[in-house]
N, C-alpha and C positions, 0 to 999 in steps of 0.2 A: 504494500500500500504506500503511497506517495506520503512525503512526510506532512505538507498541508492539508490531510485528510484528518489528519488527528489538533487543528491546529485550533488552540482554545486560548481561553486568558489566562491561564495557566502554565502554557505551555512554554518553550525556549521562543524568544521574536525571531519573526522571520523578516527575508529582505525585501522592500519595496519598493519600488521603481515609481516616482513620481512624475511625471512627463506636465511641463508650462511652456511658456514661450520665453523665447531669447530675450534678455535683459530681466526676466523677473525669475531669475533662480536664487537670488539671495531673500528674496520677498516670501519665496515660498519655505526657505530655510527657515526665516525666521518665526513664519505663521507654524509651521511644525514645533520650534521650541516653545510657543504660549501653549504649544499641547501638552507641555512636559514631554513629548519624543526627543529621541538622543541618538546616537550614534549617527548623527546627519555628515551626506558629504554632498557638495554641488558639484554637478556637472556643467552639461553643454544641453540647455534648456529643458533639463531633467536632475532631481536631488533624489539618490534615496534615501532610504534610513531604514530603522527596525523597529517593528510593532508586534504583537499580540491583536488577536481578532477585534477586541474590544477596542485599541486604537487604531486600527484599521477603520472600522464602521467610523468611531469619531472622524479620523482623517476623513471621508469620505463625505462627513457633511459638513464640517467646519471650513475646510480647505478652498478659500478663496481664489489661488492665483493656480491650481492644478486644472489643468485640463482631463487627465486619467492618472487612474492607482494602479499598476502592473506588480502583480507576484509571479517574479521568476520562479521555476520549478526543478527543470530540469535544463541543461547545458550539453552538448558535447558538441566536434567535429565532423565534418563529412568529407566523404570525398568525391562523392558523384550525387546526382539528383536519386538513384536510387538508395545511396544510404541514409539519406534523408526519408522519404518512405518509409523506409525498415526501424531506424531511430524511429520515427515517430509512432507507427504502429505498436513498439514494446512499450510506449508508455502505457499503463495501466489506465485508463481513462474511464472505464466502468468505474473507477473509484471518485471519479470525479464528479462524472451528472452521469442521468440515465437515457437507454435508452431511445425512450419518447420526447427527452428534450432535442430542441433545435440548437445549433451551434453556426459561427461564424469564425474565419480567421482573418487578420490584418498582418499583412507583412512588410519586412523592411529591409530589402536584400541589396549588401553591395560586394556581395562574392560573383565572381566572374563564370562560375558553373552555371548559369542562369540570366537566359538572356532578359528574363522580366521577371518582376514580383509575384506577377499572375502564378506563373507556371510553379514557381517554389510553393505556392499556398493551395493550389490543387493538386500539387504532389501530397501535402501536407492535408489536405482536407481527405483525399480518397485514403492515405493509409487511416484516419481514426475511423471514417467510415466503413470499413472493409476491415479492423479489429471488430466494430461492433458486431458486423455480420457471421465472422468466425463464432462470436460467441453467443449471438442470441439471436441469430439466422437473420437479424433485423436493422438496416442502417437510420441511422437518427439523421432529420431531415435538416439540409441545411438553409439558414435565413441569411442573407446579408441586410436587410434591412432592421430587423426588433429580433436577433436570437436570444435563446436564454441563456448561452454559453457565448463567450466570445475568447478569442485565443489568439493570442500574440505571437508570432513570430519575426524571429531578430537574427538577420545571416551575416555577420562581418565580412570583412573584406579576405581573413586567416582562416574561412569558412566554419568560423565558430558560432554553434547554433544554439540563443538563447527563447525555450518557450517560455512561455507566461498566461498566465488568465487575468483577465481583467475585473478587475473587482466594480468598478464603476457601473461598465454596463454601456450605454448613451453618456459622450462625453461632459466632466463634470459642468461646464458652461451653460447648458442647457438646465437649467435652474426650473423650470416650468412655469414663470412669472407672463414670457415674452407671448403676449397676445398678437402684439401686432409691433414690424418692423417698417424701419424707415428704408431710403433706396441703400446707404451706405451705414447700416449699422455696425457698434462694436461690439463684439465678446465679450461676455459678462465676467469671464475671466479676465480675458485682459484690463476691461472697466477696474475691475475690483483693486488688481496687479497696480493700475498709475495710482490709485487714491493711497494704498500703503506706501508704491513709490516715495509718492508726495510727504510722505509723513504728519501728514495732518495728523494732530493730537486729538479730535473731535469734540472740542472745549472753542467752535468758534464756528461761524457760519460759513458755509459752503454754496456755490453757485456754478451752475453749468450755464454759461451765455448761450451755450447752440448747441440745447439738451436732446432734440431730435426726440428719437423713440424711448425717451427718458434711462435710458442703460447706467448711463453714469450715477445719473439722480439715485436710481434704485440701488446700486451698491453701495453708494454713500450712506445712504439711509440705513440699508442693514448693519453697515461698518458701525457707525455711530450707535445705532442701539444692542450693537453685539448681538444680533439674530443670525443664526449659521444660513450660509447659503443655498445648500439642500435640505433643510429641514424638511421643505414641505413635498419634497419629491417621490415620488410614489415607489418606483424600483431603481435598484442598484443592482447590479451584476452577481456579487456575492450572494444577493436573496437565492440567485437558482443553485447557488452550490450546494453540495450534502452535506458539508459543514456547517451552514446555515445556521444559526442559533438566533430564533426570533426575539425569546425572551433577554436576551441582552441587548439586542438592538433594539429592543420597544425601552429599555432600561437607560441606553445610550440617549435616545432622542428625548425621553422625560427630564433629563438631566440639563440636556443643552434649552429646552426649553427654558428653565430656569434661569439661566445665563443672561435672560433681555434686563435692560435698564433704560431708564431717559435719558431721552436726550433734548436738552433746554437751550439751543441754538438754533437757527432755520435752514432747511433745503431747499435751493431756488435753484428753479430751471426756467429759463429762459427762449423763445425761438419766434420766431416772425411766420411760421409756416403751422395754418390753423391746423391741415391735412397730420403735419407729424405730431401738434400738438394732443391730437383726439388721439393716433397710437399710444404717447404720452400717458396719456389719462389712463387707458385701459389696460396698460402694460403696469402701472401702480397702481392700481386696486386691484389688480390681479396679484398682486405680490403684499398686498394687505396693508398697503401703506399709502393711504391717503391722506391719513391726518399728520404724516409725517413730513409731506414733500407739497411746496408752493411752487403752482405752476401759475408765468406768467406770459399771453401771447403777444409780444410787443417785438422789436426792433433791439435787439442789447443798448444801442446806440442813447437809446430812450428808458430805460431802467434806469432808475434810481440808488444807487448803492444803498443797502443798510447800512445806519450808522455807526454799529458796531463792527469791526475786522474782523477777516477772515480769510476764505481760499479759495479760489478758482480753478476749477478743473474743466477741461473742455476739448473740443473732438470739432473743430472745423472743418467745413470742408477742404478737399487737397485740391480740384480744379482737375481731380482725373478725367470726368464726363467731358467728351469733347465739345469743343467751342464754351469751357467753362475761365471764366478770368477770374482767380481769387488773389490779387495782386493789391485791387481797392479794398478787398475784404479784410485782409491783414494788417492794410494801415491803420483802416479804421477800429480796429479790434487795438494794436498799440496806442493809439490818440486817446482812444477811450479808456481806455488804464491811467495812462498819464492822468486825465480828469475826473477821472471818478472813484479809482481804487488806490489811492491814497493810503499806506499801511497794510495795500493788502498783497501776498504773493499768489503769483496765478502762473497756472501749468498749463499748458496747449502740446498736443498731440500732431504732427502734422507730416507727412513726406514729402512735400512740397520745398524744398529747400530755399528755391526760390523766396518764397510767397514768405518764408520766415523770417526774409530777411528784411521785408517790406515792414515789420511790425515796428522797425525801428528804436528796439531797446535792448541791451545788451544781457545775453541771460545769465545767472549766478550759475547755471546747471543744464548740459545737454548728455542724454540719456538716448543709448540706442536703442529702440526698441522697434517688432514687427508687429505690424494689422492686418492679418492673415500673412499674404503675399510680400506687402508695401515693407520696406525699410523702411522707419521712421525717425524721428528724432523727440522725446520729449522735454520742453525746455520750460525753464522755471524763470520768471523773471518776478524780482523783487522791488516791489513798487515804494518808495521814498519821494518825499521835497525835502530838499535840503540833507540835513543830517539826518542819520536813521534815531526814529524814535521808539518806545517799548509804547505800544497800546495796551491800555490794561481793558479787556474782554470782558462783558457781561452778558447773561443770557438773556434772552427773550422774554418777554413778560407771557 
């Protein structure tokens, strides 16, 4: 029997593969150590570390800046496409799921025995399919779209083969809030990933000028009242495991629920665009935070600062759409800092390098980071007159 068959909270931790995006792996380090996890190392847009089941599921729903939880399993070498086959078929996999479940593989091959990904994962799909049948005359049917199993496959370039199961399931981004998206929305991971960037202390009000399909607004909001990000998500990948232990995971989630606090500063989102503002709305009340986040439909240009300081976080557009110019967008978005935010520092998201330079202010912090595909830059610029002053912060009535 495989050794994560037997894997409880009891047991020795095992190793986990954390997979985020480039620029936010120390973000995810660190959200790992507010869990009390340890033996943390970063990589190249992936950290692991070692958990027990119980911080597994935690991880799973706390875990802000993760896109997937991968448990390697099993390792070895190959030498041809058929030793892969045969590796793979000895793994024991009846111990794993049954059957009657569906299963799915993802692969990542940059061994030269293989002229595409495809071919290593349907080598790898018919050997489990074809153990099942050896043993219960019966192949378990494969889904790539909703399996109940899903399996990693990782071929290096040294044709060393690492499997894995996915504990996730449906990548962790997909939070179940998003009703409705705009034409260029972000990743609630990555949203999540700039606001820890940012280091906001959440002791001060927060504002997206060009909130779009409110993504940012919503991770702010859960940031600030320490609401885990999948709390409300219905399946994770581990549910279909035989390991499966419901009553710790119903234990896990009573817990974190307890975790929520106030938050006595405001969320403002801002956008000139009625169309994204109504996704806006129903993407945060889908996410059970209405009374949490101030939506306002105006022009940034035309907002009034609150009086009190704070942070800006925000997701411009980049001018990818052709025949788009966002050259005046960027000025205007710098002019308007200059006048209006006063004490406050503000983050922008943008791959337009051009367009960044149009903002005309020089930034304390640029940060590489990607939005999907786009190389980006995230830059921090710290808004002063004169000499830098300490604003001393009050909340909201």
């Amino acid at each position: 029997m495989l050794y994560l068959c037997s894997m409880s909270s009891n047991d020795r931790k095992k190793k986990i593969l954390a997979k985020t995006s480039f620029g936010l792996e120390e973000v995810l380090a660190e959200e790992l150590r507010q869990l009390d996890i340890s033996q943390i190392e970063v990589g190249n847009r992936a950290v692991t570390f070692y958990a027990d089941k119980e911080e597994l599921y935690k991880a799973n729903i706390w875990l802000r800046s993760a896109n997937r939880l991968l448990l390697p399993f099993k390792e070895f070498t190959i030498k041809n496409d058929q030793d892969l086959y045969n590796q793979i078929k000895n793994i024991p996999w009846e111990d794993l799921f049954n059957v009657d479940q569906s299963f799915a593989i993802d692969s990542t091959v940059f061994s030269e025995l293989f002229n595409h990904t495809k071919y290593a994962a349907l080598k790898a799909k018919d050997a489990i399919a074809d153990r099942f049948r050896d043993k219960f005359d019966k192949r378990p049917d494969v889904d790539t779209e909703n399996p109940d199993i899903r399996i990693n496959l990782h071929i290096n370039a040294d044709n060393r083969c690492t499997v894995s199961l996915d504990s996730s399931g449906d990548p962790l981004f997909k939070r179940g809030y998003r009703e409705s998206r705009s034409m260029a929305p972000i990743k609630e991971d990555l949203a999540a990933g700039l606001i820890l960037l940012s280091g906001w202390d959440k002791n001060s009000n927060f504002i997206d000028l060009f909130c779009g399909s409110g993504t940012i607004l919503i991770e702010a909001a859960m940031i600030a009242c320490n609401i885990p990000p999948n709390i409300n998500r219905a399946v994770f990948g581990f549910m279909n495991w035989k390991t499966y232990d419901e009553e710790l995971f119903d234990r896990v989630v009573d817990e974190a629920l307890d975790e929520e606090i106030d938050f006595k500063f405001k969320i403002i989102g801002i956008d000139n665009d009625g169309r994204v503002m109504g996704m806006s709305r129903a993407n945060i009340e889908a996410a059970g935070l209405t009374d949490k986040i101030e939506l306002h439909k105006k022009d940034f240009k035309d907002f009034a600062a609150p009086e009190y300081k704070g942070i800006i976080v925000c997701n411009p557009p980049y001018g990818e759409r052709i025949g788009e110019n966002v050259d005046d967008l960027y000025t205007e978005f710098g002019d308007n800092l200059k006048t209006q935010y006063d004490g406050w520092n503000a983050w922008l998201i943008s791959s337009n390098m051009g367009a960044l330079k149009k903002v005309g202010l020089r930034p304390s912090r640029k940060i590489k980071v990607f939005n999907g595909s786009l190389e980006c830059r995230f830059m921090k610029y710290e808004m002063y007159k004169g000499t830098k002053k300490i604003h001393k912060l009050k909340p909201v009535d």
